[in-house]
C-alpha positions, 0 to 999 in steps of 0.5 A, a space after each residue: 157183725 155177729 156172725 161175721 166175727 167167729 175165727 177168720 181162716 186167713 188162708 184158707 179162700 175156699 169156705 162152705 160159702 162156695 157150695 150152693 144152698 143145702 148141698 154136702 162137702 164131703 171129701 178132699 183130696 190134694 190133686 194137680 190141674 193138668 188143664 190150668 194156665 200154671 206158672 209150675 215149670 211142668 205146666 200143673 198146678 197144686 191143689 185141693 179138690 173137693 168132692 161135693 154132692 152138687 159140683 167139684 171144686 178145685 182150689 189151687 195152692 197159688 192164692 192169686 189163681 181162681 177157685 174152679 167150680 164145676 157143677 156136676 149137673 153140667 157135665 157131658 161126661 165123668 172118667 177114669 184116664 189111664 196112662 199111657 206108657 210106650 214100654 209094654 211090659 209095665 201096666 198102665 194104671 187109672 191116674 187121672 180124672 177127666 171131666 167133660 163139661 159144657 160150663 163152670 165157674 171161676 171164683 176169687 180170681 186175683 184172691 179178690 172176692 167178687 161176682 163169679 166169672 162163667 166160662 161157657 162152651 165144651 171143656 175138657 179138665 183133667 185132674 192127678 190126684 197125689 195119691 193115685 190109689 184113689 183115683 178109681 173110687 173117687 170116680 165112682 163117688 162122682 159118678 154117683 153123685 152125677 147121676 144123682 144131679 140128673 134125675 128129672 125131678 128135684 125130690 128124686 135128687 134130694 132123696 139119693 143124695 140124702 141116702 149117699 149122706 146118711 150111708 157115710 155118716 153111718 160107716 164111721 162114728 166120733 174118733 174117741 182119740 179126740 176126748 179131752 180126758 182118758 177117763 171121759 164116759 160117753 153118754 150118747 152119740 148121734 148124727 146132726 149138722 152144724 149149722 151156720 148162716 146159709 150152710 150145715 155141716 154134717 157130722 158126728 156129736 157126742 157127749 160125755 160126762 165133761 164135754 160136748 164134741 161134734 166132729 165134722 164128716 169132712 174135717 172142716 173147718 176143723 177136725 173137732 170142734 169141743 165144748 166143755 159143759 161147765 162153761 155153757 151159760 145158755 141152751 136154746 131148743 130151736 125150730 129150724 126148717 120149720 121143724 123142732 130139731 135145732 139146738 142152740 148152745 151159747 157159752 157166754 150170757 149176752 152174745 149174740 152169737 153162739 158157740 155152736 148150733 146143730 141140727 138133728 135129724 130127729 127131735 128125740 135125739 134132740 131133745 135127749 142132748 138138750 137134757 142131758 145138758 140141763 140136768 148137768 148144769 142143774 140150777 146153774 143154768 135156767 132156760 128163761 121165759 119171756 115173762 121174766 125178762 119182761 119183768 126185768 125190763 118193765 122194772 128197767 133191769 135190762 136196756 130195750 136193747 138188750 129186751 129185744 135181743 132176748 125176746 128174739 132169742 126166745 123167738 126161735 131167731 139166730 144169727 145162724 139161721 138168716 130165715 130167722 135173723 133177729 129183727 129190731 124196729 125202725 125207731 126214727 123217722 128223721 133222716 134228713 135234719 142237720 140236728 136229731 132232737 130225741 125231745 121232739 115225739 116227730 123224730 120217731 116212727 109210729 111204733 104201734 103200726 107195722 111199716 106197711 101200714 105208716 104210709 096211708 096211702 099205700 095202706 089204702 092200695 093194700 087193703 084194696 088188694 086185700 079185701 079182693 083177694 080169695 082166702 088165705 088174705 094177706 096185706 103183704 106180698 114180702 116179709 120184714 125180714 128175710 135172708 135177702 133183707 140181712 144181707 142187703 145191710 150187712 153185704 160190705 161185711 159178708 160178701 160172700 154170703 150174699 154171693 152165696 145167696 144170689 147165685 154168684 152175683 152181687 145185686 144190681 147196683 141201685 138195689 143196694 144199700 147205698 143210703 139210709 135216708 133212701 132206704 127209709 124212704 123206700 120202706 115208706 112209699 115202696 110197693 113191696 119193701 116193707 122190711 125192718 133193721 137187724 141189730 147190728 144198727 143199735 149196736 157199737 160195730 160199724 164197719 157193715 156201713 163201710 166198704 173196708 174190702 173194697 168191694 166192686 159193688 158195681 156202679 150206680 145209674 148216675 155213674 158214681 160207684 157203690 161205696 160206704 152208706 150215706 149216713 143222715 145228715 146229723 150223723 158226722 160219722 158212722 159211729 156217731 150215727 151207730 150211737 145216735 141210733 142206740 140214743 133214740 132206742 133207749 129214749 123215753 119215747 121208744 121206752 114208752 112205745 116199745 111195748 106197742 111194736 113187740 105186741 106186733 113181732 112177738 105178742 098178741 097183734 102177730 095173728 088173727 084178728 088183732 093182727 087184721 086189725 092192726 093192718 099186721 097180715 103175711 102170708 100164711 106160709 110165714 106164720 109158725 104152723 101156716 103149713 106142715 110139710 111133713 104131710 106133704 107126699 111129693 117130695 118135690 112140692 115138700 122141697 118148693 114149699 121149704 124153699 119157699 118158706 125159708 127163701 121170703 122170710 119167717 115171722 117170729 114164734 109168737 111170744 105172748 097173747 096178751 097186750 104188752 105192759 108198757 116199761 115204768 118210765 118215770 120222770 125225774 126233776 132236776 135236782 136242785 142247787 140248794 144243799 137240801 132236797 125240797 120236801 113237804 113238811 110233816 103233818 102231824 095226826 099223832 102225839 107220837 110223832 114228837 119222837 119216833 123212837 127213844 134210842 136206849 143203847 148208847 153205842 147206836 145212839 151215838 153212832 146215828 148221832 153221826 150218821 151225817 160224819 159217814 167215811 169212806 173206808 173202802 171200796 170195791 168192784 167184784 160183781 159184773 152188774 148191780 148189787 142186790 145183797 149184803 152180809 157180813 159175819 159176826 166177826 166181820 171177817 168176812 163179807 158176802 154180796 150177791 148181784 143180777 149178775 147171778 153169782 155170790 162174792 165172799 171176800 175180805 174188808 179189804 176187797 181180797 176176793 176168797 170164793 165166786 160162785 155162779 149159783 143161778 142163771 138168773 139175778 140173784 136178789 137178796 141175800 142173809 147169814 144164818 145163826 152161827 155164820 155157816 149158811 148163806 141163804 141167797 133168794 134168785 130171780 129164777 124162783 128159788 132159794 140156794 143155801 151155801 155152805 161156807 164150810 163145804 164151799 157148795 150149794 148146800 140145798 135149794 128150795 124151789 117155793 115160788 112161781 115167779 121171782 123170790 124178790 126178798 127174804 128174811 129169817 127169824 127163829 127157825 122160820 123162813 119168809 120169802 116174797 115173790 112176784 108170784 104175788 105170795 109171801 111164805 114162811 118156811 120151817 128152816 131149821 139153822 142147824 138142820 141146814 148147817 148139817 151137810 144133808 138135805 132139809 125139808 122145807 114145809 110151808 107153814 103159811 102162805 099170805 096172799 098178795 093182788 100184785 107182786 111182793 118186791 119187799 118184806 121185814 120182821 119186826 123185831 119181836 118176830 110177831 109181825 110182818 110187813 110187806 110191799 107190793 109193787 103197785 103201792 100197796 103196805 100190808 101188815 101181818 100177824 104172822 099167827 093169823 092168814 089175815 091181814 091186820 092193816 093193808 093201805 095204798 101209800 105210794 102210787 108206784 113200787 114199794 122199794 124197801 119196808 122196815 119196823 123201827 126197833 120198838 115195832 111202833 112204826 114202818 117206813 116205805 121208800 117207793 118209785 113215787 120218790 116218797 118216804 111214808 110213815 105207818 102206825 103199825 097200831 092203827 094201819 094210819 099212814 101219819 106222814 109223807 116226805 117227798 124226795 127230789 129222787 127216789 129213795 131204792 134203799 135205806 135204813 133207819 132208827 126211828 127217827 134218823 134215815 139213811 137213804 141211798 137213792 137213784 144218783 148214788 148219793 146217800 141221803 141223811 133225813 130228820 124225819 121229825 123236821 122232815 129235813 135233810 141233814 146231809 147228802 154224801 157223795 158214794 156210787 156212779 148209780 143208784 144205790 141197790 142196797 145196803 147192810 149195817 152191822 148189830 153194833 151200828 159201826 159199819 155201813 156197807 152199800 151196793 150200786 148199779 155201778 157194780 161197786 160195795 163201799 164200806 162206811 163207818 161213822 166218826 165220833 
């Protein structure tokens, strides 16, 4: 569980968890129970007692004695005891606490986690502290806070204990003993609270010029928590309590859980953190937009999965904040076969529908409802995820929370998730359950569905206690049916319909019409904006309403107005047994296709002549995801990679790793040397283009052109042309050695070519004349680069274009694209002169002419004779497609990049 697995205090029993909902741990003092049943031979036991804004907890040392909560509200009475002694000439002295109380609490009795016990009736407890010094102001903080737990209204109480907070908090300040370094510079410092699910933490937070620090006002659970800023990967602005203050900090790319969220009590104080962290981190960290994740998905970059987990993420939804848990659909609708067929469209849920509205009957009775109510309507009374829901699923792995949660109970027995057929069930046919599944059901840790603790979860009607989960009967066990599960979220039906419930959680049919329409409507008070509880005046309907809003649920922040795409899901054949592909024959409209090209340099000659004899050389594994470019220097000395896992790799033929470097946080796409091998230029999903100084070994500059992903680029005399899925291709005055020069360089744009869709790919033409570009919906388009019009523009694949090339006289270009197709274009005449169809669909290539060398989806390299259409040879390499591919001037060596993160280096045998 996400938040379940941060650092286990394994001997620590008492945890925030213990406190109830929005209450302040402030102090601790090491103190004995005079009261206790103590096995010491003076009667007392030891321990530590916890000055809270709400109750007074006292944890004995002995683990197998209960924790004592005593709630203040309940006291009759707070004092001072002096000792007495017979010897009238020593001064007596204030040395103990009494506290007279009409009920409180044992918790964790036997150090076993369960239901608090009550133990009601007049009781008198007397407690010593070590250091009796402090005895008389400890008194006084209680008594403070005791008057403040009896004041009649709620917002009154709320109001004294906040004042009693901010007047600590502003009587000390960040121990700057704590800094990492002696030479570190502050650069603010703030008051806010750490955040984690159901509790906060109040404190102090600091940056300086190297480190993020928050230093908790009651040193728990530790003294400081630091977090170095070169290490930050993502940060996150949230909305938690309805309002802007929250701030996210992740310090790994895909976690789930993030190494620390605070709240501020101001969003300016906020919002100067979170900038002052995106000004450091510069261009090393982008804060990512729903769009561009979508595009990464569509083009089946990213899993559903990981999609849903990011689209949450951008929602304002954390696995700190429990009203605002990341929410994952109900994918199946089969939880009673013996075997799941993923084939069959049955086994699934209607994704276009919400879970209130898959069940016509109850629909009919909600409307009904629906239509007699007064304004504001809503479908339905509870939400699809709340606090209460996550921790319905998760209670076996978070006890504690949900006795945190419930007042110190656990649900009654029936109520609990004791079967996932029954849950489903009930979400069908239920009144009031209407709610969806957390993450933890796609992903790989199971033990949520297991009662490891040996909980006593209490006993069901028919008398059987409450266990593990009953898993669906083709389940065998709760990993097969964890992934089973991930299986049916990543099929081709969820891939194709996915789009449908993201318009409900996060797009266009959230609210409004659309959402009436689609039977999709909450309660107002769920909605982001329903209410502004800042103008709300009396502090204890302002306090009912948050608690209210917080309590049901929220829905997520509306992501996207418009209809969703649908993913690109094509479906691949199977591929043949025979040696050769099957592929439809040439038909020739041209003289010219007798040959395609006449080699005149007879080292390429010889060197494709035995493309079919490629080997292996070597192989390596440096990137982290797939490899989207390759280049390698003159000498051959060094080679250059770049891959969707953002960094740029410079390593040896031999695989000897010489420099890393994270230049985005987005996937970088392409990469190219420029004369004289000093600058790698390095195109990124983020919008820009990095130069990289080999010499200086830093981003030399960044050109910031486009409004969408630099998808490609190439460069040729001095000039610069990148494509975008803006929709724009530019060419760029970049002079190599103004570049080269270690000093900022002007970018001008000396044109701009216009696009209907998204530009994935790009190629000069040897002479540096013409330019060819593919969009991704098909389109081939020639240009002369002196003219802003276009020369030829014609349809030749019904799905993306992959990868466009000129032959080396410039006669003609081939296209490989997601239709499996390899196209033929006379630049002379824009004709489209032959199609090759593939078995699989060809993502790179390169080419003479005449002889092709493909990479495709299953990772073989594929050697064709265009003029007989034929494949002449197929060559195992990658585990996945290939991504790209590079070949040096002299055709002597062939390096290729897969999704299966590997670069394998190929030379052919003479």
């Amino acid at each position: 569980m996400a938040f379940i697995r941060r650092k286990q205090r394994a001997k620590e029993r008492f945890s925030l968890l213990l406190l109830d909902l929005e209450e302040n741990y402030f102090e601790q003092h090491t103190a004995y129970n005079l009261t206790g049943r103590s096995t010491e031979a003076d009667g007392r036991s030891t321990g530590s007692l916890k000055i809270c804004s709400k109750s007074l907890i006292y944890e004995p040392d002995d683990a197998l004695e209960p924790i004592l909560k005593i709630p203040l509200k309940d006291c009759r009475g707070i004092e001072a005891e002096e000792e007495t002694d017979n010897n009238p000439f020593i001064e007596s002295k204030p040395a103990r606490i009494l506290i007279e109380t009409k009920q409180f609490y044992l918790i964790k009795e036997g150090n076993v986690v369960a239901p608090y016990k009550y133990e009601r009736g007049d009781k008198k407890i007397l407690f010593q502290l070590e250091v009796s010094s402090k005895t008389e102001d400890v008194v006084q903080i209680l008594l403070q806070l005791y008057r403040a737990s009896c004041l009649d209204k709620l917002g009154d109480q709320t109001a004294m204990i906040a004042a009693i907070l901010q007047s600590r908090l502003a009587r000390t300040s960040l121990d700057k003993n704590s800094f990492q370094h002696v030479f570190e510079q502050p650069h603010m410092e703030c008051v806010a609270e750490m955040v984690s699910p159901l509790v906060t933490n109040a404190g102090h937070v600091c940056i300086t010029d190297h480190n993020l620090y928050f230093q908790p006002l009651n040193g728990y659970p530790d003294s400081v928590v630091l977090i170095e800023l070169h290490q930050i990967k993502r940060i996150y602005k949230r909305r938690h309590g309805l309002r802007p203050l929250g701030l996210e900090v992740f310090c790994t790319e895909n976690d789930l859980c993030s190494d620390i969220y605070l709240k501020f009590y101001n969003t300016k104080d906020r919002d100067e953190l979170y900038y002052y962290i995106a000004t450091f981190l510069e261009n090393h960290m982008t804060e990512h937009t729903a769009e561009s994740y979508m595009l990464q998905w569509q083009r089946g970059l990213i899993s559903n999965y990981q999609y849903l987990l990011h689209l949450n993420n951008l929602a304002d939804r954390s696995v700190n904040d429990l009203s605002q848990y990341p929410v994952f659909p109900w994918v199946l609708s089969d939880y009673s076969s013996a075997h799941l067929d993923l084939l069959n469209a049955a086994s699934f849920r209607d994704l276009s529908k919400p879970i209130g509205a898959l069940n016509t009957e109850r629909l009919e009775r909600l409307l009904e409802r629906y239509r007699d109510m007064p304004d504001p309507k809503f479908m339905y009374g509870s939400h699809y995820s709340s606090p209460g829901y996550v921790l319905f699923y998760l209670v076996r792995v978070a006890p504690e929370h949900m006795l945190c949660l419930q007042n110190g109970r656990f649900d009654h027995a029936d109520r609990m998730f004791n079967s996932v057929g029954e849950t489903w069930k009930n979400c069908l046919e239920g009144g009031t359950d209407f709610k969806e599944l957390i993450p933890e059901f796609y992903g790989s840790d199971s033990s949520f569905l297991k009662n490891l603790l040996g909980l006593n979860l209490g006993r069901r009607q028919g008398g059987g206690r409450v266990g593990d989960v009953e898993l669906p009967p083709w389940a065998s066990d709760v990993d097969d049916f964890l992934q089973k599960l991930n299986a049916a979220l990543e099929s081709q039906y969820v891939s194709e319909h996915l789009h449908e419930w993201i318009d409900l959680i996060f797009g266009y049919k959230q609210r409004g019409s659309e959402a009436v329409a689609a039977h999709n409507v909450f309660h107002p008070l769920t909605y982001e904006g329903g209410v502004d509880c800042d103008s709300i005046e009396d502090p204890d309907q302002k306090i009912a309403m948050l608690t209210q809003i917080l309590e049901f649920g929220q829905t997520p922040r509306q992501l996207f107005t418009t209809p969703h795409p649908q993913r690109i899901t094509p479906r691949f054949h199977n591929l043949s047994s025979t040696p050769s592909l099957s592929s439809s024959e040439f038909s020739p409209v041209s003289p010219s296709m007798e040959s395609f090209e006449d080699l005149t340099e007879e080292s390429k000659k010889m060197a494709w002549s035995n493309m079919n004899k490629l080997t292996l050389q070597s192989c390596h594994k440096l990137h982290k995801e797939a490899l989207t470019g390759i280049a390698m220097t003159l000498s051959g000395e060094w080679i250059f990679s770049t891959s969707q896992d953002s960094t740029l790799k410079m390593f040896s033929k031999d695989g000897v790793l010489h420099r890393s470097v994270s230049l985005s946080n987005m996937a970088l796409s392409s990469c190219l040397l420029l004369p004289e091998d000093q600058i790698v230029v390095c195109s990124s999903w983020d919008n820009n283009v990095y130069f990289y100084s080999i010499a200086f070994g830093r981003r030399q500059d960044t050109l910031m052109g486009h409004d969408d992903a630099v998808s490609h680029m190439c460069w040729r005399n001095d000039k610069l042309y990148t494509a975008s899925w803006d929709s724009t291709v530019k060419i760029w005055k970049c002079v190599a050695a103004d570049v080269s020069s270690n000093k900022r360089t002007q970018f001008d744009v000396l044109a701009e070519y216009e696009h209907e869709a998204g530009v994935n790919t790009l190629d000069l033409s040897p002479a540096g004349t013409l330019l060819a570009t593919g969009t991704r919906e098909g389109i081939l388009t020639v240009w002369d680069v002196s003219s802003p019009l276009p020369l030829h523009q014609l349809p030749c694949h019904s799905g993306i274009i992959h990868q466009v090339a000129f032959s080396p006289d410039s006669r003609h270009i081939l296209s490989v694209g997601g239709d499996a197709c390899l196209a033929v274009t006379d630049v002379q005449t824009g004709m489209l002169i032959s199609t090759v169809q593939a078995e699989e669909q060809p993502r790179c290539f390169l080419w003479d002419g005449s002889t092709v060398l493909t990479g495709g989806l299953s990772g073989n390299l594929t050697v064709w004779n265009l003029l007989s259409s034929k494949v002449i040879q197929k060559i195992p390499a990658h585990s996945g497609a290939v991504t790209c591919m590079w070949m040096n001037e002299q055709c002597s060596t062939i390096i290729t990049g897969g999704e299966d993160k590997q670069i394998m280096l190929w030379k052919p045998q003479y």
